[in-house]
PDB file of N, CA, C, O and CB in Angstrom:
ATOM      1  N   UNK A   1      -9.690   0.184 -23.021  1.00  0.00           N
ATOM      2  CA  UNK A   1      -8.411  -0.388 -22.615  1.00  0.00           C
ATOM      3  C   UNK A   1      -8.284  -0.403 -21.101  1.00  0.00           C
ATOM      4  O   UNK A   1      -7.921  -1.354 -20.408  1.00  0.00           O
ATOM      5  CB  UNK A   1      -7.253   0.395 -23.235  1.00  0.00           C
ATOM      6  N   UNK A   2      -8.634   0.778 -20.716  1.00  0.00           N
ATOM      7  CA  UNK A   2      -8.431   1.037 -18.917  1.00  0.00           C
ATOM      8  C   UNK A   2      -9.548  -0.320 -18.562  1.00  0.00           C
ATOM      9  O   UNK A   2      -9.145  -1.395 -18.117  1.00  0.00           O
ATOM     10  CB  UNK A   2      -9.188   3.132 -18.095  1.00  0.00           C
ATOM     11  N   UNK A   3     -10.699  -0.077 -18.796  1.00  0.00           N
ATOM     12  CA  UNK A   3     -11.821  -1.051 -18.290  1.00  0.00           C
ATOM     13  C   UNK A   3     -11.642  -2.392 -18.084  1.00  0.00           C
ATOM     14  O   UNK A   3     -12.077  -3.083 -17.163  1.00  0.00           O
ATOM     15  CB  UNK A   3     -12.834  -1.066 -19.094  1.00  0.00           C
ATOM     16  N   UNK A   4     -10.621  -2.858 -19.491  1.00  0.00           N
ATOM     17  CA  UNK A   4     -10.327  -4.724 -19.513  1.00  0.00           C
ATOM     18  C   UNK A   4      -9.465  -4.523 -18.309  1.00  0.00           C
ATOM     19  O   UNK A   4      -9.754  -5.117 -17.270  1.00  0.00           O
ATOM     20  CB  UNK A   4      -9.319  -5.676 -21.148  1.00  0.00           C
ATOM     21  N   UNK A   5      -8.067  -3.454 -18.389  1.00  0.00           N
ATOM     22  CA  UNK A   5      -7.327  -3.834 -17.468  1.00  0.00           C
ATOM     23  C   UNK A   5      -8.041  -3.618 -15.936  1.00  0.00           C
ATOM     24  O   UNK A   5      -7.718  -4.600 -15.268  1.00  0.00           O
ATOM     25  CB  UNK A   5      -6.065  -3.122 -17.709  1.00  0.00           C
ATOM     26  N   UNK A   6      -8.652  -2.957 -15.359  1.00  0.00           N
ATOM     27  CA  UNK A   6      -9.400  -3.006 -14.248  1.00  0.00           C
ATOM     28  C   UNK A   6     -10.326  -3.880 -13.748  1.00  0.00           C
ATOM     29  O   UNK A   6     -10.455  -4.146 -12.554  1.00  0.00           O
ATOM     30  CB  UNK A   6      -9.877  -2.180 -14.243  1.00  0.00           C
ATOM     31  N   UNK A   7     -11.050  -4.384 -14.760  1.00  0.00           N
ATOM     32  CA  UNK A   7     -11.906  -6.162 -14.568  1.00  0.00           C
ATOM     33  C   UNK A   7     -11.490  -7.148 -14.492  1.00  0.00           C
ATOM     34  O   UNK A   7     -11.965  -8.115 -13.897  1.00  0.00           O
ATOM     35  CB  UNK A   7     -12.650  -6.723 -15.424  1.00  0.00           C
ATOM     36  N   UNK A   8     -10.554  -7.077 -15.066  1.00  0.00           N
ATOM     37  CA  UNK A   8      -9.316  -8.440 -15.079  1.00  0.00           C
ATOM     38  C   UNK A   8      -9.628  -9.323 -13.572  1.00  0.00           C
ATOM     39  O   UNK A   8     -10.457  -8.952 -12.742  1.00  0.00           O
ATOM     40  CB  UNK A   8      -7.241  -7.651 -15.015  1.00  0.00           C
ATOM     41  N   UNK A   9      -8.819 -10.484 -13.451  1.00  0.00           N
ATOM     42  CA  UNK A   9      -8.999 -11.269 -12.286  1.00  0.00           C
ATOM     43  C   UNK A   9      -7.601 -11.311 -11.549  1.00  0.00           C
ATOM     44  O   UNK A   9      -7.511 -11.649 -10.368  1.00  0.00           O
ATOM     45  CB  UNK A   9      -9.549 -12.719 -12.668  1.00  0.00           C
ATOM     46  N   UNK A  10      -6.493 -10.938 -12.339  1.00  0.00           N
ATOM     47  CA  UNK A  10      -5.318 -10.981 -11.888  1.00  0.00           C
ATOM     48  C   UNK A  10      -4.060  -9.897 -11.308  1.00  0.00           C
ATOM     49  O   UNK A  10      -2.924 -10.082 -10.873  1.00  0.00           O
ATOM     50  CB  UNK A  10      -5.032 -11.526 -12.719  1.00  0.00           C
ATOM     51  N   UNK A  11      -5.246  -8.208 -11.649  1.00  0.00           N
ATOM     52  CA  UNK A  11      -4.805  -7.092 -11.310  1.00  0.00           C
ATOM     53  C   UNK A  11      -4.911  -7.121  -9.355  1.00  0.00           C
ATOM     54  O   UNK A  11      -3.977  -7.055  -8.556  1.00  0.00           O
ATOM     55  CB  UNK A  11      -5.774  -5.919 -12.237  1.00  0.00           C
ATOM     56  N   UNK A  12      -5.807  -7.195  -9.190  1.00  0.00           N
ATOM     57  CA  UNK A  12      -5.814  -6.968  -8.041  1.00  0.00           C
ATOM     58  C   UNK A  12      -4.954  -7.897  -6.884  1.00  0.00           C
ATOM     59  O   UNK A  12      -4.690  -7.456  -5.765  1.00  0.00           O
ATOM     60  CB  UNK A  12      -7.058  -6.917  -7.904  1.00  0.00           C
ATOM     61  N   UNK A  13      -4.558  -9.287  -7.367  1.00  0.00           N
ATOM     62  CA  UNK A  13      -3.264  -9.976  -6.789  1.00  0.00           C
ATOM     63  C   UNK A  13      -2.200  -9.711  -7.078  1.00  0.00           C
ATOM     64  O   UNK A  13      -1.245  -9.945  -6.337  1.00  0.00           O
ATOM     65  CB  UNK A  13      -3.130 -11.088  -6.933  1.00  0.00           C
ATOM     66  N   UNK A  14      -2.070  -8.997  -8.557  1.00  0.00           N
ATOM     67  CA  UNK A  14      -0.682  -8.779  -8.732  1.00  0.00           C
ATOM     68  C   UNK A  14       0.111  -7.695  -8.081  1.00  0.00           C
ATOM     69  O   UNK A  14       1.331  -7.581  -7.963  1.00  0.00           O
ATOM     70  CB  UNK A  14      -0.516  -8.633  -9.958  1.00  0.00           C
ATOM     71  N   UNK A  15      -1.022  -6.802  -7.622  1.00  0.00           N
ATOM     72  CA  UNK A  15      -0.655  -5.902  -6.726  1.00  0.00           C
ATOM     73  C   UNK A  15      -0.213  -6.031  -4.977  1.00  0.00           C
ATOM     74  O   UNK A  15       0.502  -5.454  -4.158  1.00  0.00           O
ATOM     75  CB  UNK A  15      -1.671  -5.177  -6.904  1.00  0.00           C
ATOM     76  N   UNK A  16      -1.086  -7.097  -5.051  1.00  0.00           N
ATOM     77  CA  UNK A  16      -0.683  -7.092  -3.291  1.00  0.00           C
ATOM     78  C   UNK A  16       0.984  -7.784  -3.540  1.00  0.00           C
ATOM     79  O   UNK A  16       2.054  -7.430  -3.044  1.00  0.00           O
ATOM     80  CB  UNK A  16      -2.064  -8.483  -1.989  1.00  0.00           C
ATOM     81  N   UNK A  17       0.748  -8.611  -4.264  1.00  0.00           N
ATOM     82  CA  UNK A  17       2.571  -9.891  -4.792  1.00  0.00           C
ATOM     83  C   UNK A  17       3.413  -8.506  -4.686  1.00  0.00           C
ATOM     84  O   UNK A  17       4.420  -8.416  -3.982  1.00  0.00           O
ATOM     85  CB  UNK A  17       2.804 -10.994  -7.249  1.00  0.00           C
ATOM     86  N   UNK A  18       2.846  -7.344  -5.529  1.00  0.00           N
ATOM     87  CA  UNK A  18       4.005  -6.441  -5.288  1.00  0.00           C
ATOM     88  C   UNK A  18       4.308  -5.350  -4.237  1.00  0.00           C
ATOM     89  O   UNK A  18       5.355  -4.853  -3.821  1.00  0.00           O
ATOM     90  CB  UNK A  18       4.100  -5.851  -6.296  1.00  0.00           C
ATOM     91  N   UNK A  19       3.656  -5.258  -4.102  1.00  0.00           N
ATOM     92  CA  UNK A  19       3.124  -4.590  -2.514  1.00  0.00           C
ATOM     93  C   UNK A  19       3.821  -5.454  -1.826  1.00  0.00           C
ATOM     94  O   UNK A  19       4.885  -4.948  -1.469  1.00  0.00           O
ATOM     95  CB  UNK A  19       1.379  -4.602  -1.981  1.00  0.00           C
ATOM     96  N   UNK A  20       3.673  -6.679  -1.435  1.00  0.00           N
ATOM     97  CA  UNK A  20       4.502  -7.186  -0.063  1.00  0.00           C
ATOM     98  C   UNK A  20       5.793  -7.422  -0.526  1.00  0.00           C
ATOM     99  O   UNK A  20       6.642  -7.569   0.353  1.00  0.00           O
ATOM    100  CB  UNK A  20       3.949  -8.602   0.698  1.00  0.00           C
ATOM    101  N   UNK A  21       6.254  -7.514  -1.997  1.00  0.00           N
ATOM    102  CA  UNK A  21       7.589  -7.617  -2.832  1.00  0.00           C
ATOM    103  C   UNK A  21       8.378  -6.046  -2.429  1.00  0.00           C
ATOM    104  O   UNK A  21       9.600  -6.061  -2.283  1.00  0.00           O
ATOM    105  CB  UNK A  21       7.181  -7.826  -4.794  1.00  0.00           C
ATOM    106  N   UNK A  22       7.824  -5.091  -2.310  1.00  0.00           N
ATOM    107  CA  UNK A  22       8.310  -4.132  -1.765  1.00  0.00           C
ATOM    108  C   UNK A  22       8.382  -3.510  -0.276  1.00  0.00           C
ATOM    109  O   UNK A  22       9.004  -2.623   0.309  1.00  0.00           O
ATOM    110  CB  UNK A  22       7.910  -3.524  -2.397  1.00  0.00           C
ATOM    111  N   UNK A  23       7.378  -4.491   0.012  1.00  0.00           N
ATOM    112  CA  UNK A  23       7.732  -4.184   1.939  1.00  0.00           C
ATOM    113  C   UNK A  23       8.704  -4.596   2.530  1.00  0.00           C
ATOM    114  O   UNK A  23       9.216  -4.046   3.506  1.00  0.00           O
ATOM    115  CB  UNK A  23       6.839  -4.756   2.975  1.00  0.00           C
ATOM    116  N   UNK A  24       9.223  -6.034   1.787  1.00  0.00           N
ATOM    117  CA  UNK A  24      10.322  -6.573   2.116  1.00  0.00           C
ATOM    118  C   UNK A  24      11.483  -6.226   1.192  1.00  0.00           C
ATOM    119  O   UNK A  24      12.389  -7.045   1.346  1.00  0.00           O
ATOM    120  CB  UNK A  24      10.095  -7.882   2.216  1.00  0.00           C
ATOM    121  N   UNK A  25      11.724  -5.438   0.423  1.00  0.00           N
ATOM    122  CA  UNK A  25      12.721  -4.725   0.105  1.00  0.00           C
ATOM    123  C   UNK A  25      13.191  -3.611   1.009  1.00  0.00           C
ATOM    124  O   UNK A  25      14.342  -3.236   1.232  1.00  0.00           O
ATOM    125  CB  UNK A  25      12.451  -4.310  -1.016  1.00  0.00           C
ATOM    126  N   UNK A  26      12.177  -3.218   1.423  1.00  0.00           N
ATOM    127  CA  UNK A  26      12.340  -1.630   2.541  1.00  0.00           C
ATOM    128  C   UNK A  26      12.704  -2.705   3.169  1.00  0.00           C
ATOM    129  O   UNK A  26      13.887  -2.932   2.913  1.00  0.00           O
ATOM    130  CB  UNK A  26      10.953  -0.323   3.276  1.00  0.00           C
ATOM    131  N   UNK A  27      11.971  -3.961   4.310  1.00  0.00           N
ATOM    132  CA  UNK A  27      12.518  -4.137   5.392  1.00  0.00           C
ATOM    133  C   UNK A  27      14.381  -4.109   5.116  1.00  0.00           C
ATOM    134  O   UNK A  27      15.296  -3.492   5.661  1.00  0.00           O
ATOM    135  CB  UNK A  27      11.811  -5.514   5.955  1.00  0.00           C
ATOM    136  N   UNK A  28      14.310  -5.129   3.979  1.00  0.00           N
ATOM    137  CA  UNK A  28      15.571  -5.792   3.800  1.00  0.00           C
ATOM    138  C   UNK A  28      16.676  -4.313   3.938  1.00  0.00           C
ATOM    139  O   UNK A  28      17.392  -4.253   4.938  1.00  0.00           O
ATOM    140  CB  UNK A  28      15.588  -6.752   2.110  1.00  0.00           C
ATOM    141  N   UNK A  29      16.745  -3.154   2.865  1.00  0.00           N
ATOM    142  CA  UNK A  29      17.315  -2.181   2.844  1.00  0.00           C
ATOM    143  C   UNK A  29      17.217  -1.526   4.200  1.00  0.00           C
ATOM    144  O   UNK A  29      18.107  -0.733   4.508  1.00  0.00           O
ATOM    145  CB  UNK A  29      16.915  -1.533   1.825  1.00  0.00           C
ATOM    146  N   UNK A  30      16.442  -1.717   4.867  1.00  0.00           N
ATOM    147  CA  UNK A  30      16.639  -0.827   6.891  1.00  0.00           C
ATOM    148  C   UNK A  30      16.081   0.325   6.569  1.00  0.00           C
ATOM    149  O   UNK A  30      16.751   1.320   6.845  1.00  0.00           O
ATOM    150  CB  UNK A  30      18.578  -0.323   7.792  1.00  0.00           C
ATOM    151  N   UNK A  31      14.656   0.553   5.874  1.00  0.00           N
ATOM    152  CA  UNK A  31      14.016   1.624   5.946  1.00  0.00           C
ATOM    153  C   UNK A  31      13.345   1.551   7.466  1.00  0.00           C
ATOM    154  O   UNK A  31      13.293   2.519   8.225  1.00  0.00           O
ATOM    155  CB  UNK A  31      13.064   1.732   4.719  1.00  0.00           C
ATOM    156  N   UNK A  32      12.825   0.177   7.778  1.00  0.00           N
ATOM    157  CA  UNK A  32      11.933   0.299   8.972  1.00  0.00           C
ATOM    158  C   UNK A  32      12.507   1.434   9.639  1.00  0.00           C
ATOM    159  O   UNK A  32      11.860   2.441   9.351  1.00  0.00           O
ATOM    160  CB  UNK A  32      11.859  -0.990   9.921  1.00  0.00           C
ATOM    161  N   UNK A  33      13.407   1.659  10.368  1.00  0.00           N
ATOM    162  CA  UNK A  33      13.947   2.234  11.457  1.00  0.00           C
ATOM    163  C   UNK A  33      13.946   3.985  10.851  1.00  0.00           C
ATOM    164  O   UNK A  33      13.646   4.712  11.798  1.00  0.00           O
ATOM    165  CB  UNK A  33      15.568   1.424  11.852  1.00  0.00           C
ATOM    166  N   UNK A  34      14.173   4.718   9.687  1.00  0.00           N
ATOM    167  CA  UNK A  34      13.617   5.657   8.966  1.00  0.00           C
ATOM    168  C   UNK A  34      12.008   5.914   9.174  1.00  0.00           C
ATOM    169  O   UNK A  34      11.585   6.915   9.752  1.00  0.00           O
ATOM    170  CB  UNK A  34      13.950   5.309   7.646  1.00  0.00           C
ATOM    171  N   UNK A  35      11.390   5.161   8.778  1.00  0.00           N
ATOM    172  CA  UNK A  35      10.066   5.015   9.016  1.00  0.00           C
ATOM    173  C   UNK A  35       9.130   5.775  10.060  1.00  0.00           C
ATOM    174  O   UNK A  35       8.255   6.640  10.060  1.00  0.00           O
ATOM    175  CB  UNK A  35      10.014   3.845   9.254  1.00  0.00           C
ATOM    176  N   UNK A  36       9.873   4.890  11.021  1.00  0.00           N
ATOM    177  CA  UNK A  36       9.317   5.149  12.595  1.00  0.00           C
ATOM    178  C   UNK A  36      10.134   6.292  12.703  1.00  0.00           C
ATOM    179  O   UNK A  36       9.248   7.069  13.060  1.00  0.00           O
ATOM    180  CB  UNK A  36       9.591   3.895  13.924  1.00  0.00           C
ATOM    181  N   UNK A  37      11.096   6.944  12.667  1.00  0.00           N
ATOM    182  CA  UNK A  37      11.573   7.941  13.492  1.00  0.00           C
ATOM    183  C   UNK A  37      10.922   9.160  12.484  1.00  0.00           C
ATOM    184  O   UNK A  37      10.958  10.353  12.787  1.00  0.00           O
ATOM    185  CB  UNK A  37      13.368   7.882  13.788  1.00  0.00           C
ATOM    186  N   UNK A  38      10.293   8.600  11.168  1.00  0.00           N
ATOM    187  CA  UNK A  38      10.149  10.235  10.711  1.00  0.00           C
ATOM    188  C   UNK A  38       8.096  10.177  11.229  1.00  0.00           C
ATOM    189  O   UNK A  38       7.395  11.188  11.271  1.00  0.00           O
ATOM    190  CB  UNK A  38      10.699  10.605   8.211  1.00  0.00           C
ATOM    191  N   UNK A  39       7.749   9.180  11.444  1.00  0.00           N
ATOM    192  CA  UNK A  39       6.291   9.239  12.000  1.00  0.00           C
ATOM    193  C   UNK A  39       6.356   9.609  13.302  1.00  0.00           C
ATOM    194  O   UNK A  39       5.563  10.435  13.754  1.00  0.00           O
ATOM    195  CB  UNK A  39       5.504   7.946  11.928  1.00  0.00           C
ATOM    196  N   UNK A  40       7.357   9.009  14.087  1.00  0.00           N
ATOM    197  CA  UNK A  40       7.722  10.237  15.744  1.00  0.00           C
ATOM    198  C   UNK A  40       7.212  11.129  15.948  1.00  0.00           C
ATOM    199  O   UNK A  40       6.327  11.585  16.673  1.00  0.00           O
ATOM    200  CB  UNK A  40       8.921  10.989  16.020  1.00  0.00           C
ATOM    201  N   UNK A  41       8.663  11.705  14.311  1.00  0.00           N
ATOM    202  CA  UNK A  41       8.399  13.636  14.724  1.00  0.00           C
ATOM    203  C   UNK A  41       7.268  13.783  14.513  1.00  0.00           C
ATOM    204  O   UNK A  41       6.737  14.414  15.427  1.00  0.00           O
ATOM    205  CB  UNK A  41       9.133  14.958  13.824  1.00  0.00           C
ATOM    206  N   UNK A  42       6.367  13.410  13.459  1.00  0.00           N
ATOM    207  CA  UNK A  42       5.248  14.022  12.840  1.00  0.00           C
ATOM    208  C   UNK A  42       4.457  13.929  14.217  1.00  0.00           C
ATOM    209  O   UNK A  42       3.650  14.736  14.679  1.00  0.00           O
ATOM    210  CB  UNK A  42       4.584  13.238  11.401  1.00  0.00           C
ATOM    211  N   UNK A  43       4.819  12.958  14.643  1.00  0.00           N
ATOM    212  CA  UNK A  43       3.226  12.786  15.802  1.00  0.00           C
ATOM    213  C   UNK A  43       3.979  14.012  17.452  1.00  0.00           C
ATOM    214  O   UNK A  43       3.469  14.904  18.129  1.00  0.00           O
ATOM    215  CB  UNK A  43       2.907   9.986  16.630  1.00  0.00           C
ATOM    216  N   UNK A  44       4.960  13.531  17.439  1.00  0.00           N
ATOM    217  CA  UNK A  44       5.544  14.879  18.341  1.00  0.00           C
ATOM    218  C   UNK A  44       4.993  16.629  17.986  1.00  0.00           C
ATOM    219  O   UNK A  44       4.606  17.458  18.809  1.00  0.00           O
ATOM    220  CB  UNK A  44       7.372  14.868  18.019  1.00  0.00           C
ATOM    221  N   UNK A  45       5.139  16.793  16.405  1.00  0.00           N
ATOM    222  CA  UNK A  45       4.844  17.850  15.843  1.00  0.00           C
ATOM    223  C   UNK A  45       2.862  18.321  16.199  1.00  0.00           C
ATOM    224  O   UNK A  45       2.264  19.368  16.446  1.00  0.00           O
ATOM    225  CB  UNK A  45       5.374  17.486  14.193  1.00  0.00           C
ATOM    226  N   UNK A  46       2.462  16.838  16.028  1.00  0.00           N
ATOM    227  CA  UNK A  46       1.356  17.148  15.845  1.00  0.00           C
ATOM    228  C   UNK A  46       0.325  17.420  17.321  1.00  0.00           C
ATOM    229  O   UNK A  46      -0.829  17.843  17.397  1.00  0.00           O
ATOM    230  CB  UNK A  46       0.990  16.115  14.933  1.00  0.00           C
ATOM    231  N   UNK A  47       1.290  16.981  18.397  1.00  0.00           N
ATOM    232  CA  UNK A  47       0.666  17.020  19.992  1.00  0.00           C
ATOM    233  C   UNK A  47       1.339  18.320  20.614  1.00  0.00           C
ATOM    234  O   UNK A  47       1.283  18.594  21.812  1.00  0.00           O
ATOM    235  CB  UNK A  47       1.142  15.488  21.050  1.00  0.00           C
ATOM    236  N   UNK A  48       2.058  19.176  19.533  1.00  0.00           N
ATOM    237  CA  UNK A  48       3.194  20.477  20.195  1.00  0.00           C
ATOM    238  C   UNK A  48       4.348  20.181  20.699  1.00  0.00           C
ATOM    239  O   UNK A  48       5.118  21.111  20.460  1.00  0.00           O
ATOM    240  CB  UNK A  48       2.720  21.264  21.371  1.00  0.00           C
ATOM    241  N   UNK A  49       5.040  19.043  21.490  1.00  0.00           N
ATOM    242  CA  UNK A  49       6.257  19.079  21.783  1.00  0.00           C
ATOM    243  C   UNK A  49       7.202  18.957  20.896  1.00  0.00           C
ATOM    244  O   UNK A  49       8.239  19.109  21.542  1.00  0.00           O
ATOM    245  CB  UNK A  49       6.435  18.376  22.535  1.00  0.00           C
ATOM    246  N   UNK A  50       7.488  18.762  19.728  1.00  0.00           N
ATOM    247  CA  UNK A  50       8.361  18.544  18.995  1.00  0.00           C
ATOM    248  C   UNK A  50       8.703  20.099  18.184  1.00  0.00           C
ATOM    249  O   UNK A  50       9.595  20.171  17.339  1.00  0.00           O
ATOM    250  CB  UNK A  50       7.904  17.313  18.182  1.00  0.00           C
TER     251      UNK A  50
END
């Protein structure tokens, strides 16, 4: 069962369709700006100043 669904020809597009179907939900909802400020800290955290 796993195998048909993994060989298939239409798994691997249907994923990106939803993949970018959900990037533009975050954009739309104003995650971007969440996003970036919680990768900041991490990278602040990760050079010591934060």
């Amino acid at each position: 069962m796993i195998r048909k669904i993994t060989e298939s020809r239409w798994i691997g597009p249907a994923l990106v369709v939803l993949g970018i179907l959900l990037m533009i939900l975050g954009i739309c909802r104003g995650e971007v700006s969440v996003v970036f400020t919680k990768a900041i800290n991490i990278c602040m955290e990760c050079i010591g100043i934060g």
